[in-house]
C-alpha positions in Angstrom: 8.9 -26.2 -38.9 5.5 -25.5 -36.9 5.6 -23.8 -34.1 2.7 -23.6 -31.0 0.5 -20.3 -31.1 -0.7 -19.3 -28.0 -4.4 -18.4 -28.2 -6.5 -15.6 -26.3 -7.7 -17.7 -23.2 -5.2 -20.3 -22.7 -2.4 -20.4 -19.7 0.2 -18.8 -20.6 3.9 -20.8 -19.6 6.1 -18.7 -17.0 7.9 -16.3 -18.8 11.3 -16.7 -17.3 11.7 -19.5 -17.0 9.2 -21.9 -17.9 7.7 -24.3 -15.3 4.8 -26.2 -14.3 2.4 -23.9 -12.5 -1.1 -25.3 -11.5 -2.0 -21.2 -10.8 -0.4 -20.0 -14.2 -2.4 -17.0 -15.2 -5.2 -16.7 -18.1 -3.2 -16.0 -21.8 -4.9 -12.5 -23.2 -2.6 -10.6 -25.5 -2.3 -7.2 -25.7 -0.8 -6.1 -29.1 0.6 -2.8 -26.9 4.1 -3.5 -26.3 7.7 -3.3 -27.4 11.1 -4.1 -27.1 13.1 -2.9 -23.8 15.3 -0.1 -24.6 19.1 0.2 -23.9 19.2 -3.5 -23.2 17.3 -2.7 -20.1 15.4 -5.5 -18.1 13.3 -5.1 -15.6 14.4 -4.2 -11.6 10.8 -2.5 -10.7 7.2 -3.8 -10.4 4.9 -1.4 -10.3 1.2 -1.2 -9.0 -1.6 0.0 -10.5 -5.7 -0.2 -9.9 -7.7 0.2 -13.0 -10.2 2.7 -12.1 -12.4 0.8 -14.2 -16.1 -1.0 -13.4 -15.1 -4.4 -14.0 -12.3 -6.4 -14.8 -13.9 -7.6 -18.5 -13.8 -3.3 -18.8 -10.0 -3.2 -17.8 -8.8 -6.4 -20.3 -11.0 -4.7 -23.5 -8.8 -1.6 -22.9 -5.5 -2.8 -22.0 -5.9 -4.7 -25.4 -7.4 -2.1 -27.8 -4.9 -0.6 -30.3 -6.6 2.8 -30.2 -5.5 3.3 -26.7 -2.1 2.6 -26.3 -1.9 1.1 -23.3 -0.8 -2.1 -21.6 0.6 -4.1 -18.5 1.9 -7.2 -18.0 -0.9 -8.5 -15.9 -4.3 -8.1 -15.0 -5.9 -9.6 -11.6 -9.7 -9.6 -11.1 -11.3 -8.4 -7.7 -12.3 -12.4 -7.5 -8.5 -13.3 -8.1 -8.8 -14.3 -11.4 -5.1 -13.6 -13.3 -4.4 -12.8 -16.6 -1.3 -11.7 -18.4 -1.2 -9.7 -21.3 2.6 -9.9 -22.0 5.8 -11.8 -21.9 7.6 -10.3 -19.0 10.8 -9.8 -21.6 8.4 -7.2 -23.4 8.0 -3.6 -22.7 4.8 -3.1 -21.7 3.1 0.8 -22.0 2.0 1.4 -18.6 3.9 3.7 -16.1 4.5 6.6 -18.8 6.2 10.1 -17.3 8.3 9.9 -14.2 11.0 8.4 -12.6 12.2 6.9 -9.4 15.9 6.9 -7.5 16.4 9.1 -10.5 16.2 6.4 -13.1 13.2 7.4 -16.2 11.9 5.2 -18.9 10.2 3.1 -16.1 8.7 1.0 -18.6 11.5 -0.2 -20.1 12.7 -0.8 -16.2 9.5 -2.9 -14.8 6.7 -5.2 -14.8 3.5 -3.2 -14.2 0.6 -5.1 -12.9 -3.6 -3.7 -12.9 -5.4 -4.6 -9.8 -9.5 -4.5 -11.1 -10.2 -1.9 -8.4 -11.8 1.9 -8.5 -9.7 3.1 -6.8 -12.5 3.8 -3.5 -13.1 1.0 -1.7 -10.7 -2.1 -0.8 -8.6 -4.6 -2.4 -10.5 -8.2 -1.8 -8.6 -11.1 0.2 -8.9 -13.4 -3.1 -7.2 -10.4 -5.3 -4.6 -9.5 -2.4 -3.4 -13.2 -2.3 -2.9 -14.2 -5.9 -1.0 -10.6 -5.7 1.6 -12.0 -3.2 2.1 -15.2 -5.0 2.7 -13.4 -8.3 5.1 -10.9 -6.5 6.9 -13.8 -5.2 7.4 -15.4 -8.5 8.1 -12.3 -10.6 10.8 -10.8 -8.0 13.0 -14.7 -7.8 12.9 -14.2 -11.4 14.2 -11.1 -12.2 16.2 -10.9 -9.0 14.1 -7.8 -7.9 14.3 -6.8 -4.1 11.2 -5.6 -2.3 12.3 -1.9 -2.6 11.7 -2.3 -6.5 8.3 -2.8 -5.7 6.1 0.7 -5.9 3.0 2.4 -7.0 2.5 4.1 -10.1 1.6 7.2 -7.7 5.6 6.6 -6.6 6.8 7.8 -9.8 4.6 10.1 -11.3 3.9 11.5 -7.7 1.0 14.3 -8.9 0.0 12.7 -11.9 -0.8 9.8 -10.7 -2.6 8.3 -7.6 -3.0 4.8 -7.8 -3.2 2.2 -6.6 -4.8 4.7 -4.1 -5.2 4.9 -0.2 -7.1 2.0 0.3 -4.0 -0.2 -1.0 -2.6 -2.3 2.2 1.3 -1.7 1.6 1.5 -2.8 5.3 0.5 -6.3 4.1 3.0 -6.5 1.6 6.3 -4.8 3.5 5.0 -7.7 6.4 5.5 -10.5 3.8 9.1 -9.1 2.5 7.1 -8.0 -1.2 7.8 -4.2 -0.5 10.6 -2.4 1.0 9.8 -1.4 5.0 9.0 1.5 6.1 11.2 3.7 8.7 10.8 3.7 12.5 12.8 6.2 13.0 12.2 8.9 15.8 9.6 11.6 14.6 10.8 14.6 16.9 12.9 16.2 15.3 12.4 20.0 13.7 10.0 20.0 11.0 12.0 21.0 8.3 11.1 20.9 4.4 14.4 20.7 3.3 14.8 17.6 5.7 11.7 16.1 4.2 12.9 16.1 0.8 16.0 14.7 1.2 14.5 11.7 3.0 11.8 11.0 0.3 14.4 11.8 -2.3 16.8 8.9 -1.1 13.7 6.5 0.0 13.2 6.8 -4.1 11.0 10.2 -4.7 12.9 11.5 -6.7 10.6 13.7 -9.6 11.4 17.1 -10.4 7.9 18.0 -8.0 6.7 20.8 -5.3 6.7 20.3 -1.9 2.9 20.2 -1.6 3.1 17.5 -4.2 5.9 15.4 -3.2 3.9 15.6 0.8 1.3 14.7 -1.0 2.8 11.2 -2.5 4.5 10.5 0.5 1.3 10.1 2.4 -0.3 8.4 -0.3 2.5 5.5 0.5 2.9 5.3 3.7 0.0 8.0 5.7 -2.9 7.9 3.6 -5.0 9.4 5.9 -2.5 12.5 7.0 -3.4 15.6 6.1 -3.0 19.3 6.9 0.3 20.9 6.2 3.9 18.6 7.0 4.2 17.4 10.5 6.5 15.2 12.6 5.1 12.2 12.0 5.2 12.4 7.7 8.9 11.6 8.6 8.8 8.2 10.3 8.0 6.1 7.4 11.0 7.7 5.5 13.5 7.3 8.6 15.8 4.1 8.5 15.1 1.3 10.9 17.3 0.9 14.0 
């Protein structure tokens, strides 16, 4: 019995389930995957930018053997979208770290490259085939907005991306990222305090406080700085 090959540069059918999709993204393969472990399937999507000159630069890595790396899809700074993997797959992106406490995030999420360097902003065209791609992947796999993070999220320290120039704002307004807290910010500055709110908003890695101030801001006050103040605590505070 024949069956259809999918070939490098065809659209690629939604991976669960399969519909008609006028927008479906560009078929690339990436031979850097593997199975889900512990039966695991996937409740985060994580973020990424690929640090990279151009998007052509990002796809040539994310499918060369030698480097061991991977995501599920790739979108272009002119929106262009490819996927590199069935979403069922494991794909080798996120590597150490963890978030609400839960490790091999790999075997846990979707991870998606944004063709960005990392120092100047996400274009309009990249930002909206983003959203729509959220959308789909979340009513899939039944993933609420607070699964979606950054890689920086998890590996706080090791990892910065996708950066301060991200616009998490955009995406917590159109219910594709858990809100940030309101709460009141005076209250005694108190580290101890500060960690525990991170820890239970999902910051959870074994990190220093320098560190985990660090992440925090990257999230939610990119452009905070100086040692931890009052208003590093809003964004962490539940909404009334």
């Amino acid at each position: 019995m024949e069956t259809d090959t999918l070939v490098a540069g065809t659209p690629v059918p939604s991976a669960v389930p399969s519909t008609t999709d006028a927008l479906a993204p560009i078929w690339h393969p990436s031979p850097n995957f593997g199975p889900r472990r512990d039966g695991l399937k996937p409740s985060l999507i994580v973020l990424h930018y690929t640090a990279m000159n151009s998007a052509q630069e990002a796809l040539d890595r994310l499918c060369d053997p030698v480097h061991e790396v991977s995501a599920h899809y790739l979108i272009g700074n002119d929106g262009t979208l490819w996927q590199l993997l069935l979403e069922e797959d494991r794909a080798w992106h996120a590597g150490a770290g963890e978030w609400h406490g839960q490790s091999d995030i790999n075997s846990r999420s979707i991870g998606i490259e944004l063709d960005n360097t990392g120092k100047h902003p996400f274009s309009e065209r990249q930002m909206q085939r983003l959203e729509k791609l959220l959308d789909k992947i979340m009513h899939r796999w039944t993933i609420q907005p607070n699964g979606v993070i950054g890689h920086s999220d998890m590996a706080p320290g090791r990892k910065f991306d996708p950066g301060p120039r991200f616009d998490w704002l955009r995406l917590e307004r159109n219910a594709l990222a858990a809100p940030r807290g309101c709460g009141d910010c005076q209250q005694y500055v108190s580290q101890a305090r500060f960690r525990t709110l991170a820890q239970a908003a999902g910051f959870s890695a074994d990190i220093d406080d320098e560190t985990l101030l660090s992440a925090v801001r990257l999230r939610y006050r990119p452009w905070g700085a100086g040692p931890l103040q009052q208003a590093d605590f809003a964004p962490l505070t539940t909404q009334a």
